[in-house]
C-alpha positions as a printed Julia matrix, in Angstrom:
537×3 Matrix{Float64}:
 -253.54  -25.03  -113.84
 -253.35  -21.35  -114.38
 -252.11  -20.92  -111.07
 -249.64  -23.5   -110.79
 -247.91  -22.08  -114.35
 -248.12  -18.38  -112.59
 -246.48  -19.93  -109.18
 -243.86  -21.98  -111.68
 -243.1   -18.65  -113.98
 -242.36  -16.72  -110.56
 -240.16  -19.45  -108.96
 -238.31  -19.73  -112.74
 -237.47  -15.84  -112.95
 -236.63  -15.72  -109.24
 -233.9   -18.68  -109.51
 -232.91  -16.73  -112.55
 -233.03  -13.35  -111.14
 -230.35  -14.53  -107.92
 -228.6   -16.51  -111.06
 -227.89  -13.05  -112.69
 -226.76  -11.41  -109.15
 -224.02  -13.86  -109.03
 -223.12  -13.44  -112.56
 -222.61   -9.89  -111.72
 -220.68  -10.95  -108.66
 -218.57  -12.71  -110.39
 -217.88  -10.05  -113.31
 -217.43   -7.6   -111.04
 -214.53   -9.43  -109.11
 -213.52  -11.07  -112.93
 -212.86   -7.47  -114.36
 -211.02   -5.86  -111.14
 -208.91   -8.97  -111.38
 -207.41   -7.97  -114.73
 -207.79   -3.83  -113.57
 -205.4    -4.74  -110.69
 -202.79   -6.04  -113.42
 -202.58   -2.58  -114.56
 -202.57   -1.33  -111.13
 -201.04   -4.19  -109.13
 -202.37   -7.74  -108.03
 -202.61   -6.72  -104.42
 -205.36   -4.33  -105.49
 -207.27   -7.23  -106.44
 -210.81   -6.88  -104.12
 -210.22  -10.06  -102.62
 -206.73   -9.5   -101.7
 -207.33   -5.79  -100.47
 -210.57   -6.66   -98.59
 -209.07   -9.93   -96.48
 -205.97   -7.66   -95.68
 -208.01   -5.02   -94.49
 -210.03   -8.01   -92.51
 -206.73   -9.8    -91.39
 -205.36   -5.6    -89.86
 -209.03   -5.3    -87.86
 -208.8    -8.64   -86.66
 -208.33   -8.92   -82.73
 -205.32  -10.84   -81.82
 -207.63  -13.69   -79.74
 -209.52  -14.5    -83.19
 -206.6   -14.12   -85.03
 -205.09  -16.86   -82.53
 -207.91  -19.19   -82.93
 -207.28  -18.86   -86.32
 -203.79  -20.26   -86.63
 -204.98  -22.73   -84.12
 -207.31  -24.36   -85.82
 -206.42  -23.46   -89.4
 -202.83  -23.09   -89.22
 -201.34  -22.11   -92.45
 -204.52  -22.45   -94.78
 -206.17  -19.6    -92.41
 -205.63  -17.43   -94.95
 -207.19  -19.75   -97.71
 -210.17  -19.75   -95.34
 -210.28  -15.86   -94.87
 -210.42  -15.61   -99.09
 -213.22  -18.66   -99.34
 -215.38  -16.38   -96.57
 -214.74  -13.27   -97.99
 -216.03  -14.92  -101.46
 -218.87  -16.82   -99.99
 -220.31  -13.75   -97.95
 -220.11  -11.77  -101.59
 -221.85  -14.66  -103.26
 -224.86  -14.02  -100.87
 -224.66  -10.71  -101.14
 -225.18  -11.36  -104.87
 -227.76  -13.89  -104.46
 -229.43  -11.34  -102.15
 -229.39   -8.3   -104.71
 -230.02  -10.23  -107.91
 -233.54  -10.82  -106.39
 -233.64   -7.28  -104.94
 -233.36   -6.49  -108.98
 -236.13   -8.47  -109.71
 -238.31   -6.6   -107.89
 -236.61   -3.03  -108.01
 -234.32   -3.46  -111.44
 -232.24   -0.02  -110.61
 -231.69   -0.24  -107.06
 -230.91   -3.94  -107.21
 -228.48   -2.67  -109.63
 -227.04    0.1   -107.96
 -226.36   -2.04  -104.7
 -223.77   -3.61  -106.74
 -221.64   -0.54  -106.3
 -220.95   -1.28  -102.76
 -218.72   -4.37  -104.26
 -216.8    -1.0   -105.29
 -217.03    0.92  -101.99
 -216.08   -1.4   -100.17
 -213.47   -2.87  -102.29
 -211.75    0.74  -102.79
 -212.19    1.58   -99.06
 -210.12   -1.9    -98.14
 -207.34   -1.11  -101.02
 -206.73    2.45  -100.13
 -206.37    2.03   -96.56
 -203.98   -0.97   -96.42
 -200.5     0.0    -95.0
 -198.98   -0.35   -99.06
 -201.06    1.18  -100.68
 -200.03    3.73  -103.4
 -202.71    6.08  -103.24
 -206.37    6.17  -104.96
 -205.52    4.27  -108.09
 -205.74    0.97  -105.72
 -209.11    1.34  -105.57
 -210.01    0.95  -109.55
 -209.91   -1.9   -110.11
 -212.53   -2.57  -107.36
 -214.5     0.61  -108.34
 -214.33   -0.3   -112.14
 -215.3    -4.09  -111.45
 -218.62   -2.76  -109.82
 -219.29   -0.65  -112.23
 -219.29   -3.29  -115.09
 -221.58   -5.84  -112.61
 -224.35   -2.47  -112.04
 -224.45   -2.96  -116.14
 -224.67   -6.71  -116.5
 -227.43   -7.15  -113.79
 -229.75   -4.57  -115.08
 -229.34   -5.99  -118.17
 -229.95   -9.42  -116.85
 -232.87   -8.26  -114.85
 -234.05   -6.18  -117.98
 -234.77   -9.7   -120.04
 -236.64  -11.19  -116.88
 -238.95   -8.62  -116.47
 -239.59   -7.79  -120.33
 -242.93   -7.45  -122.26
 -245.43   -8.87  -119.54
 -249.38   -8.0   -118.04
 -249.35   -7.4   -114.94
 -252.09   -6.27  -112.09
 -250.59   -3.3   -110.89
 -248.18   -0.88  -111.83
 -245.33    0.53  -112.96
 -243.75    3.9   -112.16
 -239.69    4.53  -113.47
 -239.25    1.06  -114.45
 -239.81   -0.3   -111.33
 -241.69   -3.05  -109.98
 -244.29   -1.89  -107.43
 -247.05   -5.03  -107.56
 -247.3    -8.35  -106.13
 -246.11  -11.17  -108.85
 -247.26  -10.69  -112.24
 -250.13  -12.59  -114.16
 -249.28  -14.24  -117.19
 -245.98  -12.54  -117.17
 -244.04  -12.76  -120.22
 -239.83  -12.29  -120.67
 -237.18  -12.86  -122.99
 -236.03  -16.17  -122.14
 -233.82  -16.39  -125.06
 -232.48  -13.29  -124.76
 -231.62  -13.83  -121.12
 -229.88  -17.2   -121.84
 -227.61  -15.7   -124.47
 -226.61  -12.58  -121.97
 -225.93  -14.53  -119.03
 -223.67  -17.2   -121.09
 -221.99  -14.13  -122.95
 -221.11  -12.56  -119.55
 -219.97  -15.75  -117.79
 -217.8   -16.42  -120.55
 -216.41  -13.16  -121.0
 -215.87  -12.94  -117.48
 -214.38  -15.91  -117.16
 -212.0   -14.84  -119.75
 -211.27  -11.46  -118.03
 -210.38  -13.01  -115.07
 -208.29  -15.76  -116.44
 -206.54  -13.25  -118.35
 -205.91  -11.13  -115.08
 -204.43  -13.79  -113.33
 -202.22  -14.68  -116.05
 -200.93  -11.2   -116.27
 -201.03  -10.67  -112.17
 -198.58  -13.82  -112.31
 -196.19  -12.47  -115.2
 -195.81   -9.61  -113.15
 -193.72  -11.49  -110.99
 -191.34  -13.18  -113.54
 -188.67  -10.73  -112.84
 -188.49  -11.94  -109.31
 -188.29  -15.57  -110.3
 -185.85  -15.04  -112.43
 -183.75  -12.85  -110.34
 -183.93  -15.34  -107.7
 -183.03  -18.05  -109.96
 -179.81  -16.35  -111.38
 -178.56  -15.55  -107.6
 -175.16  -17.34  -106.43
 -174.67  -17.37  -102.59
 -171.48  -16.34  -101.86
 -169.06  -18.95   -99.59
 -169.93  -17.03   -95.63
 -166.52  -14.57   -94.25
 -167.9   -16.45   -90.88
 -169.53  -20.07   -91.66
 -171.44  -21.98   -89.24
 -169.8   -24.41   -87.11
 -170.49  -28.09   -88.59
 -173.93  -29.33   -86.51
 -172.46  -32.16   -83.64
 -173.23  -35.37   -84.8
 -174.38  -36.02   -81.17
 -176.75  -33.19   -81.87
 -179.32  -35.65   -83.76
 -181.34  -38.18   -81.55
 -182.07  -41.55   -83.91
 -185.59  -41.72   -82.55
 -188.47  -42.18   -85.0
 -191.21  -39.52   -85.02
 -189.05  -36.68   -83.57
 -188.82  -33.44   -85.36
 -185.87  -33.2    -87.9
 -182.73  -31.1    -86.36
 -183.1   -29.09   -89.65
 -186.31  -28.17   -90.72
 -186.76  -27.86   -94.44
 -187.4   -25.33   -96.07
 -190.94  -26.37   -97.71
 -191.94  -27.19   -94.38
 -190.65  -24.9    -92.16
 -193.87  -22.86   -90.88
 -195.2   -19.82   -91.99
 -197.13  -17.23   -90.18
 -197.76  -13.94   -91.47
 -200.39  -11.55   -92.88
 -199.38  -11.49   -96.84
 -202.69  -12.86   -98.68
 -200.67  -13.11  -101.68
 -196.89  -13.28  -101.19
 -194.65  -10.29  -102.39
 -192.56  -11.47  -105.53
 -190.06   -8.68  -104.91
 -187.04   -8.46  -107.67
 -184.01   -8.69  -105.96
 -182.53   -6.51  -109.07
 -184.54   -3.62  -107.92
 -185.16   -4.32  -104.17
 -183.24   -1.53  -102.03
 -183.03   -1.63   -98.46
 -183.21    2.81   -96.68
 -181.72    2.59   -93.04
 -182.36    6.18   -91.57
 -183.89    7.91   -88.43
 -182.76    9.0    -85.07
 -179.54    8.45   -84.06
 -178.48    7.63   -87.57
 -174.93    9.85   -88.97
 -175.6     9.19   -92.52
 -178.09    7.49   -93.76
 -177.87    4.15   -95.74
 -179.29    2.27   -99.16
 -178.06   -0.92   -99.94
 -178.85   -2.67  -102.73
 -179.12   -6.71  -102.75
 -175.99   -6.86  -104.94
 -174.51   -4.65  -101.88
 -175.51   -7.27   -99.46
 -174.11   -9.83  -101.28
 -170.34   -8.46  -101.6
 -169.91   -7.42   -97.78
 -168.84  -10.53   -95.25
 -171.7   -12.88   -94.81
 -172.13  -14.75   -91.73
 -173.88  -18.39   -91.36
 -175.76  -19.6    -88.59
 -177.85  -22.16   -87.05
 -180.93  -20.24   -85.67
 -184.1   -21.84   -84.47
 -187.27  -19.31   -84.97
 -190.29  -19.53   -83.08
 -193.36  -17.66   -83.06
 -195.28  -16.08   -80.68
 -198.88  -17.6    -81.41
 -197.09  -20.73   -80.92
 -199.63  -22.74   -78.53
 -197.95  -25.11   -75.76
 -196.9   -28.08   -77.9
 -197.3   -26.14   -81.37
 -195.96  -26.49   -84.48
 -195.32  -23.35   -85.08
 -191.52  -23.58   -84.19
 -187.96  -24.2    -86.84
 -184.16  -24.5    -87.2
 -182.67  -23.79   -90.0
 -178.92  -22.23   -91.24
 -178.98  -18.82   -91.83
 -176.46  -17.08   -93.99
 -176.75  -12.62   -94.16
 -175.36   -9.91   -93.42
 -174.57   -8.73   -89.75
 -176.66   -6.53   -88.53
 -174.9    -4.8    -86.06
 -172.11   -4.03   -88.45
 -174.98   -2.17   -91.09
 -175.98   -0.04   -88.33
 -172.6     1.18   -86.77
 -171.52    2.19   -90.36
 -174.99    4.34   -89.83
 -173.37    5.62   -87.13
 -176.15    4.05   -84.48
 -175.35    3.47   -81.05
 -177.22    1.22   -78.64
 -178.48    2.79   -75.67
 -176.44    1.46   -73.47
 -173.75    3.66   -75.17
 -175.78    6.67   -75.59
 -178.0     5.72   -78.64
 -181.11    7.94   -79.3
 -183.04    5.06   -80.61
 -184.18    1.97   -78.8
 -186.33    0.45   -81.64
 -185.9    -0.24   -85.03
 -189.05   -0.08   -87.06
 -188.72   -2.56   -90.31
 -191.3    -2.16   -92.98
 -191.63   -4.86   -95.55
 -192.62   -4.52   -98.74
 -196.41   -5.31   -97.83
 -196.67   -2.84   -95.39
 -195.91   -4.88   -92.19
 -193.76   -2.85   -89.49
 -192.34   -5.21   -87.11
 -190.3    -2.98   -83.88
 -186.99   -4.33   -82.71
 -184.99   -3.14   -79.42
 -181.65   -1.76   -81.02
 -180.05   -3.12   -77.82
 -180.41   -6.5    -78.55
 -179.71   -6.58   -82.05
 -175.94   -4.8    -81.06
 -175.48   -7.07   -77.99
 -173.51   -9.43   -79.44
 -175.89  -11.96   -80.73
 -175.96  -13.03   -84.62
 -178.67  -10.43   -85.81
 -178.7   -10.08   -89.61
 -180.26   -9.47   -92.93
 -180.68  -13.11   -94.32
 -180.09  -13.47   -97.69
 -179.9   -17.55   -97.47
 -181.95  -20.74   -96.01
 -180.3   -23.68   -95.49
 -178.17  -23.36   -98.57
 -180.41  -21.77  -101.08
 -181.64  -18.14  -101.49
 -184.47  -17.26   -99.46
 -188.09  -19.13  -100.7
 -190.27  -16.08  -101.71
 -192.88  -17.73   -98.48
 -189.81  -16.51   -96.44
 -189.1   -13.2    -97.26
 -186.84  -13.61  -100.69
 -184.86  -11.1   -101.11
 -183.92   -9.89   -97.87
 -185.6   -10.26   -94.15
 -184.13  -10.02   -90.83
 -183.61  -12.83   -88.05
 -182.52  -11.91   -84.67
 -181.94  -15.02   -82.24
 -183.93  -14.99   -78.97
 -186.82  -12.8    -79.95
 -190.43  -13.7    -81.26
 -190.95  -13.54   -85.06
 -193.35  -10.36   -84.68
 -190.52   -8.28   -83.26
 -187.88   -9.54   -85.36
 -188.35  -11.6    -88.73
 -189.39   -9.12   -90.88
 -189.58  -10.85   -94.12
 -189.6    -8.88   -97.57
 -188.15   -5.71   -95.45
 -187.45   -2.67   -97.4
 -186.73    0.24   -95.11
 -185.37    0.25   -91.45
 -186.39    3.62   -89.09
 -184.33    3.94   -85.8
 -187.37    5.59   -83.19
 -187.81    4.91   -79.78
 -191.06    2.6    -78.03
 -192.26    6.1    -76.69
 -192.91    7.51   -80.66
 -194.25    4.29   -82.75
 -196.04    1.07   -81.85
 -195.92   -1.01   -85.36
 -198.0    -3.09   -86.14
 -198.53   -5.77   -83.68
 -198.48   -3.82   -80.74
 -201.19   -1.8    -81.37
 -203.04   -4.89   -81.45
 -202.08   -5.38   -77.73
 -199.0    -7.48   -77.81
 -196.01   -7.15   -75.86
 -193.28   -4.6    -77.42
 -190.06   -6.88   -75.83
 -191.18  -10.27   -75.57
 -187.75  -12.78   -75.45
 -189.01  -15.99   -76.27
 -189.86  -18.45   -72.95
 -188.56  -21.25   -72.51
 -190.54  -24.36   -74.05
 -190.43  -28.25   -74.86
 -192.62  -30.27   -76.74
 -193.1   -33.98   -76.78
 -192.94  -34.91   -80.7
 -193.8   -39.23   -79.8
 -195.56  -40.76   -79.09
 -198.52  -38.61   -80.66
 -201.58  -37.38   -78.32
 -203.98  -40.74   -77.83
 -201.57  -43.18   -79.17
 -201.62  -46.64   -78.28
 -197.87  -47.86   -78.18
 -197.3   -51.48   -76.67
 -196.03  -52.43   -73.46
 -192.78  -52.17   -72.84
 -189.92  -49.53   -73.57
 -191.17  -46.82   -75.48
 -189.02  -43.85   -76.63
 -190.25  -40.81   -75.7
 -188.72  -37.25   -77.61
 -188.84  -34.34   -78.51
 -187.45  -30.9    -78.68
 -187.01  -27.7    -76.0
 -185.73  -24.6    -76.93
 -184.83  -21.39   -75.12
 -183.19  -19.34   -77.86
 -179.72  -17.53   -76.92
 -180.21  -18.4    -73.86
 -179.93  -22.75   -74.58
 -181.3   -25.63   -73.15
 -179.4   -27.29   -69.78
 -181.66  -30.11   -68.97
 -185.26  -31.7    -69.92
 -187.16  -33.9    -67.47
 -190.13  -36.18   -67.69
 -192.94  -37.04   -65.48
 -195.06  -40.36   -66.27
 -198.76  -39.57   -64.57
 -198.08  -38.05   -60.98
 -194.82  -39.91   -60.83
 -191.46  -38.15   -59.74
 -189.25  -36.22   -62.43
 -186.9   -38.22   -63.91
 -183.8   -36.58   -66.08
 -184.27  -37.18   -70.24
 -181.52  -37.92   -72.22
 -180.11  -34.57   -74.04
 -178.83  -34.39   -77.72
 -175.38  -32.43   -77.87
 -175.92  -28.78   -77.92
 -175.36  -27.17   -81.22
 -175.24  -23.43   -80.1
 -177.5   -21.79   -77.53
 -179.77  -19.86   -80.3
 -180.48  -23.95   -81.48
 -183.31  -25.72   -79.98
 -181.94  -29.36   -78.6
 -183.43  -32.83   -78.98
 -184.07  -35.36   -76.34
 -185.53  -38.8    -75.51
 -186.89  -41.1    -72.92
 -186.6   -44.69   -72.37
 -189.89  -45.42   -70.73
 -191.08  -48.44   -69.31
 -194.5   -48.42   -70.26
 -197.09  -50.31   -68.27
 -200.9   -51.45   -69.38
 -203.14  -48.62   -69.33
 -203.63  -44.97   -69.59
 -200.8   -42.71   -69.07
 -199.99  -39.27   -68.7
 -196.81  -37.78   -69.99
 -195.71  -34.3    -69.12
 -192.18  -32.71   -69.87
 -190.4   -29.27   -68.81
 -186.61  -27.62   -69.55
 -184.42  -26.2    -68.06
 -182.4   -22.97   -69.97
 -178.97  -21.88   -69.44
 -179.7   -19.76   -67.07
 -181.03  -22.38   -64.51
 -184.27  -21.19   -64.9
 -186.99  -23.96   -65.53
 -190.04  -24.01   -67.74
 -193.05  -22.66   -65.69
 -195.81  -24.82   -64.88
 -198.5   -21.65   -65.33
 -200.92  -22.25   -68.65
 -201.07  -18.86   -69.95
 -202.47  -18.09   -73.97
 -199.77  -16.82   -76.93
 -201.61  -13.06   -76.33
 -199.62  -10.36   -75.38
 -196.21  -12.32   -75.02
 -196.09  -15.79   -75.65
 -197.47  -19.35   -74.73
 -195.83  -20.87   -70.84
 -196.83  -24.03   -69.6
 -195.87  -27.85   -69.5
 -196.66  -29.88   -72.84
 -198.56  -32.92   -71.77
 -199.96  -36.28   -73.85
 -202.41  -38.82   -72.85
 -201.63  -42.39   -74.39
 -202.72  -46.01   -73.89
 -200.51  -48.71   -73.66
 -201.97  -51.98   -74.83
């Protein structure tokens, strides 16, 4: 019996020993959560750490990512990143049981590592990102050795002791403070639960301004509006994408853990560098009293598999681009520019590179200030970010931008490209079947087959289909809107018993059609034919 109580008593103060390394966990992250609302919320450890992870990522896991996470990859990066801490706790909590003050002390590498990740992201300000991290770890050291302290109170033991320190096998008869262990461990998880409450709260007051700034903004009536959409521009065909994508749908794919609220009272916008007469601030207010232009611009971006969602329309309404930076005095260099790329940074410390040549070609580059009536959703870049027709997001949608640099490809690679994609990718051509869906089981007889192809700025001049091994046959083509609009189509198909296979391809303005070759999104964007497999019944 004596045994069994001694085995019991160990098993007890071991559950309760990993208990208390979580409890530090989580008062460690609780108390840097309301630190970083003093600092700011993206020095939050969780938020600096899966940055940091998200800028060391290689752009094939990245990929897979999106692919199979799509837009909650991020949510899935912050439940790792707090499950891997949780064992960590787990993990030191008993290391505390046996060695109280170096159990403790590995606590502090919450703090190293959490100030390492804040001061190295691209925004931070400096060392004072990486107290609350430090701070957080600080106050967890303290809780778990006082934790451990009432597990391994007053006890006999067979061997020794020598600084405090637990240097024998499992104790005989051990005695602890079981009271005094309950009432620390519910004291600290309800204090840190209120810390961290309270952090949020403030974290998410800090952004008030923005709201409200957002809120109170007007959108001026465009110099230049859009031309009205062709009603032959919209194929009646259940299950095909909308021509206009909303806005609460319209996809999202970036690397902002927690999305900039940036107050469009405050934001300014630097245009400098080489090449540039005089530089340039504008102000959102600025923006909004020069000629606006509105356009119908379909995005699309680059990890966009064959067939992906990852693809939009929407109206645009900003400022023209081109215009902004001849009043910098910036040529292209076609006309003698120095500068060949334009390096946006957004507020988050993203720097997306731009060829200067295509955004004063001609095409409707701009700041956008609007979305499809509204002022920019904060998930899209509210105040300010650019869209240039006919080039992948990465080199061109820089949402939340704040300063433009005019530089060359030679002297900076931004972001993205020094993870090994393409500096001056134009987006390829590409369709997509939208119905029926992959493995559907439509009946016999005609089935409408549609979708959408897209070739931005460059437009869409015909879209065939091939049933199985069967001979291309011509689909039926929406009206063009503009040629930086993607273009709906459909099928009548005569659909016969059995299993099918259904494979579609474009054609773009220029007469060139949609390659055959399956290549991945890495280094400049998906090619291949989008194919479903159905059964007819």
């Amino acid at each position: 019996m004596t045994t069994v109580r001694i085995t019991r008593n160990a098993l007890t103060r071991s559950t309760l020993a990993a208990l208390s390394g979580l409890l530090a966990g989580f008062a460690s992250l609780a108390v840097a959560e309301l630190v970083s609302a003093a600092v700011r919320s993206e020095a939050s450890p969780v938020t600096a750490v899966g940055g940091a992870a998200i800028d060391r990522t290689p752009a094939g896991v990245k990929d897979w990512a999106i692919r199979n996470f799509g837009e909650d990859d991020k949510l899935v990066l912050q439940l790792g990143i707090v499950a891997t801490l949780a064992l960590f706790a787990l993990a030191v909590g008993l290391l505390a049981l046996r060695y109280r003050r170096t159990g403790s002390a590995a606590v502090l590498v919450f703090g190293v590592v959490g100030t390492s990740a804040a001061v190295s992201r691209p925004d931070s300000t400096g060392l004072v990102d990486g107290l609350p991290s430090l701070l957080g770890s600080v106050v967890g050291a303290v809780l778990l050795y006082v934790l451990i302290g009432r597990l391994t109170g007053p006890h006999r033991t067979t061997g020794r002791e020598r600084d405090g320190e637990r240097t024998d096998e499992p104790e005989h008869e051990a005695g602890w403070d079981r009271r005094g262990f309950v009432i620390a461990a519910t004291a600290a998880a309800a204090a840190s639960t209120a810390a961290g409450a309270l952090g949020r709260t403030l974290n998410s007051r800090s952004g008030r301004n923005a709201v409200a700034s957002r809120e109170a903004v007007t959108l001026p009536a465009p110099a230049s509006p859009a031309r009205p959409i062709p009603a032959g521009a919209r194929v009646r065909v259940r299950g095909i994408s909308p021509f206009t994508t909303p806005n609460d749908t319209f996809y999202r794919v970036d690397t902002a853990l927690v999305i900039p609220k940036v107050d469009a009272d405050s934001w300014r916008l630097r245009i400098h560098g080489k090449g540039v007469r005089r530089d340039l601030e504008v102000t959102y207010r600025d923006l909004l009293e020069r000629p606006l232009i509105e356009r119908e611009i379909t995005l699309t971006c680059v990890s966009n598999e064959v067939g992906g969602p990852y693809v939009g329309h929407a109206r645009w309404i900003g400022v023209r681009l081109a215009d902004l930076l001849k009043e910098a005095g910036v040529k292209p260099p076609s006309r003698g520019g120095e500068a060949d790329q334009i390096i946006s940074r957004s507020v988050d410390g993203m720097t997306l590179g731009t060829p200067v040549e295509d955004v004063m070609d001609g095409r409707d580059a701009m700041l956008a200030v609007g979305m499809n009536g509204e002022p920019l959703p904060f998930v899209h870049g509210f105040p300010v970010r650019m869209v240039v027709p006919g080039l992948y997001g990465y080199v061109s949608a820089c949402k939340w931008i704040e300063d433009m640099e005019l530089t060359t490809f030679d002297d900076y690679d931004p972001y993205w490209v020094k993870r090994k994609w393409a500096r001056r990718p134009p987006i390829k051509t590409q369709s997509r079947i939208d119905t029926p869906k992959p493995f559907g089981r439509p009946e016999a007889g005609t089935v409408m087959v549609a979708g959408v192809a897209w070739a931005q700025h460059r437009g869409i001049e015909k879209v065939e289909i091939r049933v199985d091994d069967g001979p291309w046959r011509p689909a039926q083509l929406a009206e063009q809107s503009t040629v930086d609009t993607w273009r709906q189509w459909s099928y009548p198909w005569q659909a016969a018993p059995g299993g099918h296979t259904l494979t579609v391809r474009a054609t773009d303005g220029t007469g060139e059609v949609q390659t055959e070759k399956r290549t991945g999104t890495v280094p400049d964007g998906a090619s291949g034919w989008h194919s479903v497999v159905v059964t007819v019944d």
